[in-house]
C-alpha positions as CSV (number, residue, x, y, z in Angstrom):
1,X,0.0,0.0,0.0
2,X,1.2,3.4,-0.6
3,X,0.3,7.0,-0.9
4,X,-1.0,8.5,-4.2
5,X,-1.9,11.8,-3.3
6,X,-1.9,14.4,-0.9
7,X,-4.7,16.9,-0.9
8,X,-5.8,20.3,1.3
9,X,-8.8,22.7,1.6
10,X,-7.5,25.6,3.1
11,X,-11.2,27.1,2.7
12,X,-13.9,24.4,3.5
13,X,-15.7,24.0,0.4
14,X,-14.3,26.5,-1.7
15,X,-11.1,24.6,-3.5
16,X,-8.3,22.0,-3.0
17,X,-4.8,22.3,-3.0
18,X,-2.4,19.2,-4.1
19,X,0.9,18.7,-2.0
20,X,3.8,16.7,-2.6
21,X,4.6,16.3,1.3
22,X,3.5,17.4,4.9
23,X,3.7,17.3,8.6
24,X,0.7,15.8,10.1
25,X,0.6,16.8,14.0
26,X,-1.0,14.3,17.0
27,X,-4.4,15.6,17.8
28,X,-4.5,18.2,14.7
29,X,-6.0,17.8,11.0
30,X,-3.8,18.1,8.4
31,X,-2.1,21.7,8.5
32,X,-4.2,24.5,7.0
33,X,-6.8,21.6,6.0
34,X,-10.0,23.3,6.7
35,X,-8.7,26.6,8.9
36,X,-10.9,29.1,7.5
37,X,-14.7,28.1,6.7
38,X,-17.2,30.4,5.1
39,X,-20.3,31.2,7.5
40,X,-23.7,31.8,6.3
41,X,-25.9,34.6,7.4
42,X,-28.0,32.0,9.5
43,X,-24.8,30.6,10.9
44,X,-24.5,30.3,15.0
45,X,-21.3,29.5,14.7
46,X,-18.8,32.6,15.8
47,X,-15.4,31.1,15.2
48,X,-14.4,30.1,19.0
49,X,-15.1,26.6,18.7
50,X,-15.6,23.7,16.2
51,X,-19.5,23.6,14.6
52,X,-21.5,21.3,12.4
53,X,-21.3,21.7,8.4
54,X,-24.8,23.3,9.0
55,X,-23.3,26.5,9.6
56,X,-21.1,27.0,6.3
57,X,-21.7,27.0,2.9
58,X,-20.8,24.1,1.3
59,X,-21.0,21.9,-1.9
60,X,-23.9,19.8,-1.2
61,X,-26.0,23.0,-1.1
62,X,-24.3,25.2,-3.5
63,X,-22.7,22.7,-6.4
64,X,-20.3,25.3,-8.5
65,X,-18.4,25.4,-4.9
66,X,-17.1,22.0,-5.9
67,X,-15.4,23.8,-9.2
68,X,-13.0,25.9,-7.4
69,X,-9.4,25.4,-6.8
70,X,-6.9,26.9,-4.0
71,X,-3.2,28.1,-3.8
72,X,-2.1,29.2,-0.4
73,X,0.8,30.8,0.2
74,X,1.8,29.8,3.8
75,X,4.5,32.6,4.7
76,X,1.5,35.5,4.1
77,X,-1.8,33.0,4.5
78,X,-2.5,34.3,1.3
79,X,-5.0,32.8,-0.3
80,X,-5.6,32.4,-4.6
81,X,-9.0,30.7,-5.2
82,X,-9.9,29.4,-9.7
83,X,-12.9,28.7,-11.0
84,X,-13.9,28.6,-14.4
85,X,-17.0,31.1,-14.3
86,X,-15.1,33.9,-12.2
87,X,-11.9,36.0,-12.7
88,X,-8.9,34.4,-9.7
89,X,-8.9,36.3,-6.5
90,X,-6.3,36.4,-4.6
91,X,-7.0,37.6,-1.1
92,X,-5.9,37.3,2.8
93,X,-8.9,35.1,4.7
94,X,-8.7,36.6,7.9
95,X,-8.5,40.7,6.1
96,X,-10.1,40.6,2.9
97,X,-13.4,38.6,3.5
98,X,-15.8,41.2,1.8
99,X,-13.8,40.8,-1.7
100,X,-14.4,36.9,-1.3
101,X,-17.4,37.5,-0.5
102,X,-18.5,39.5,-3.1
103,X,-16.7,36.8,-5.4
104,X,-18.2,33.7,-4.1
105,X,-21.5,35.4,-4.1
106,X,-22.7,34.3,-8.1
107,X,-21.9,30.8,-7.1
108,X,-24.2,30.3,-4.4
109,X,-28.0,29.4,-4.8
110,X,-30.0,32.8,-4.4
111,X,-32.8,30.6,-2.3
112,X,-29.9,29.7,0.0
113,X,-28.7,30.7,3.1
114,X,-26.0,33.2,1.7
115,X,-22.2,33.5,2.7
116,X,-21.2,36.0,5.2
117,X,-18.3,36.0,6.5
118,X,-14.9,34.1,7.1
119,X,-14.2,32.1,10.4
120,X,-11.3,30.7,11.4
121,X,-10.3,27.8,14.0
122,X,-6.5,26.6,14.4
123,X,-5.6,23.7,15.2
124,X,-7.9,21.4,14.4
125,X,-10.5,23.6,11.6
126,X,-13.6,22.9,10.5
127,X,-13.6,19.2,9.9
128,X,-16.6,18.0,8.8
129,X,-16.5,15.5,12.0
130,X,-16.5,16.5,15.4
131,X,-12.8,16.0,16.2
132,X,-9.8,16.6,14.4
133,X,-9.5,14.2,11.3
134,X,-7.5,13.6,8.3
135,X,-9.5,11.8,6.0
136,X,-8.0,8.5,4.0
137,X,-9.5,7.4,0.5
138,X,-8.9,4.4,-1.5
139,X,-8.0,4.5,-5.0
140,X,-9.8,0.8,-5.4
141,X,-13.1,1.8,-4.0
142,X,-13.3,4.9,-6.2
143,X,-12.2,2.7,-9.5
144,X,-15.3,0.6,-8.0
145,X,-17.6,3.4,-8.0
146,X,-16.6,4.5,-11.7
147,X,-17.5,1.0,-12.7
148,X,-21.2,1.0,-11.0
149,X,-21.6,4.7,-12.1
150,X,-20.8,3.4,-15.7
151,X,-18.6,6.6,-16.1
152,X,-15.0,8.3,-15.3
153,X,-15.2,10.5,-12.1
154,X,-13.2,12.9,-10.7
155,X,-11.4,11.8,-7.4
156,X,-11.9,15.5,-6.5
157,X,-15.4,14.8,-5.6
158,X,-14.4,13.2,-2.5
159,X,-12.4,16.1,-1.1
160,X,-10.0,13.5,0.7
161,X,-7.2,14.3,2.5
162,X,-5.0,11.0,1.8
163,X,-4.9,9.1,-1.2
164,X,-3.6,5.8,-1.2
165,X,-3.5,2.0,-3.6
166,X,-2.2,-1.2,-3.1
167,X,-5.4,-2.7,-1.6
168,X,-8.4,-4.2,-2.8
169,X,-11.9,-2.3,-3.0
170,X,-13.2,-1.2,0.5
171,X,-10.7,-2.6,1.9
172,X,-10.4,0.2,4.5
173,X,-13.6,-0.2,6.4
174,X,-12.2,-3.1,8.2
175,X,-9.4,-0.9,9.0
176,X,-11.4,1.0,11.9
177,X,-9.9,0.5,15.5
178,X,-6.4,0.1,13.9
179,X,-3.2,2.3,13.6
180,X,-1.3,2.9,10.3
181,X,1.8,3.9,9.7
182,X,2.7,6.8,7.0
183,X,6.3,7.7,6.9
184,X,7.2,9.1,10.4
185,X,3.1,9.5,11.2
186,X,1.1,7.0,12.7
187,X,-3.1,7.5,12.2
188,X,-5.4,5.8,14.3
189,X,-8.7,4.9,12.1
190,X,-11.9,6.0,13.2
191,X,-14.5,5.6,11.2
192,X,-16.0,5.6,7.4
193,X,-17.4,8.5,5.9
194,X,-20.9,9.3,5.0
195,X,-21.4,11.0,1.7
196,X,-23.9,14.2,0.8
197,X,-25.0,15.5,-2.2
198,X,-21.5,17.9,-2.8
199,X,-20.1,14.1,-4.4
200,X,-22.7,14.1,-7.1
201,X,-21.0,17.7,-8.6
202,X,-18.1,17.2,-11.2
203,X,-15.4,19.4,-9.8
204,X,-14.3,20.9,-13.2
205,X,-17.4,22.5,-13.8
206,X,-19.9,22.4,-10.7
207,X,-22.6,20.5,-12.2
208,X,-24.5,18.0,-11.1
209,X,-24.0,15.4,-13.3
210,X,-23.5,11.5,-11.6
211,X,-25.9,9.9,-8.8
212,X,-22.6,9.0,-6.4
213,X,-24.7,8.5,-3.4
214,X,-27.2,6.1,-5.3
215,X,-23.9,4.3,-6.6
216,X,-22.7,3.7,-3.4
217,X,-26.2,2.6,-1.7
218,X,-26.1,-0.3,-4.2
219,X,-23.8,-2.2,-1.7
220,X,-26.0,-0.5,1.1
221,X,-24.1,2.1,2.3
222,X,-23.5,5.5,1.8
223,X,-19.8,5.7,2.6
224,X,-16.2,6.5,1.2
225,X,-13.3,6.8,2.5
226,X,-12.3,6.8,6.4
227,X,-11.8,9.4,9.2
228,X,-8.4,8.9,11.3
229,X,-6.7,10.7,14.3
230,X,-3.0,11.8,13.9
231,X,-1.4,9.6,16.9
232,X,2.0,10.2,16.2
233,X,3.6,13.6,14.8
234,X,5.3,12.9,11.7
235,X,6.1,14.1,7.9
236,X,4.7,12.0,5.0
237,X,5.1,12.0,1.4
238,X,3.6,11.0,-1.8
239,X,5.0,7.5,-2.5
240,X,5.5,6.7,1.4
241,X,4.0,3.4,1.9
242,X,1.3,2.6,4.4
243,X,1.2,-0.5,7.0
244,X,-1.7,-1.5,9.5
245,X,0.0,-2.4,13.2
């Protein structure tokens, strides 16, 4: 088993970022994974705590959301944010929320709860669980879901955190109660993911386009990919293997 692909969301929802390597910390989520969320003028939430998915805007609600892409720049958490129907922006999250906002804005649903403003949590972000994660997807069980979906898809659509091969398909639900070792990291798996409608948008142009969740309740479940805790500080790497202990 090894590790195909790294991937981060610096703004939950709004973009991914590849990596070739990175430090994963015990008790945190990956690095700048999920540190800034966008809250929506119904939100509760107020940035001082973690809070449910409820609170942001997000893909399943809002689809062209799952067309964008991110560049951070670390040393100025400066943040550069693609899409295909808007001009990049390149903006500070915690300064420059109103020209985000006023970017983001023809991409949301007008009969939706609308974006407000930025919130930021360190540490552990907005995860879409309830503790710090990093989330591990299989490169088998998504060639499985092409095959039932009768069509290519995007391993974007997942938004995972870890991508790994070497293993047959679903594999990794068994994996839940164990440690794996990546590189100098050792994850202790949680539990499997349940899937919302953001899965069912292609991420190159935001469009609802394949029924992922009905794909995946043919084998009665609506799950992909697996929620871990970092254990063990430690850098990993595309190319790093993976090993259950």
């Amino acid at each position: 088993m090894g590790v195909s692909g790294l991937f981060r969301h610096p703004l939950k929802s709004h973009g991914r970022e590849a990596l070739d390597h990175v430090r994963l910390n015990q008790d945190q989520s990956m690095p700048f994974d999920r540190l800034w969320a966008v809250a929506h003028e119904a939100a509760k939430a107020d940035g001082s705590e973690w809070a449910a998915c409820q609170n942001f805007s997000r893909g399943s609600k809002a689809p062209k959301l799952m067309a964008i892409n991110a560049s951070l720049n670390e040393a100025t958490q400066t943040l550069t944010l693609t899409h295909p129907e808007r001009p990049d922006l390149t903006f500070r999250p915690d300064d420059d929320s109103a020209a985000f906002i006023d970017w983001v804005m023809p991409l949301v649903p007008s009969d939706r709860a609308l974006p407000d403003r930025i919130l930021r949590l360190d540490g552990r972000g907005f995860t879409d669980s309830d503790f710090a994660s990093v989330s591990l997807c299989s490169v088998a069980s998504h060639a499985e879901v092409e095959d039932i979906a009768q069509t290519p898809l995007s391993p974007l659509r997942w938004r995972g955190n870890i991508w790994f091969d070497g293993t047959a398909p679903w594999a990794e639900f068994d994996w839940v109660g164990r440690d794996i070792a990546i590189g100098g990291a050792v994850l202790q798996i949680q539990e499997p993911i349940v899937r919302c409608l953001a899965t069912t948008a292609n991420p190159e142009t935001g469009l609802r386009d394949v029924d992922t969740l009905a794909a995946l309740k043919t084998m009665d479940h609506q799950h992909f990919g697996i929620y871990a805790r970092v254990i063990q500080t430690g850098d990993i790497a595309v190319g790093d293997k993976l090993e259950l202990i």
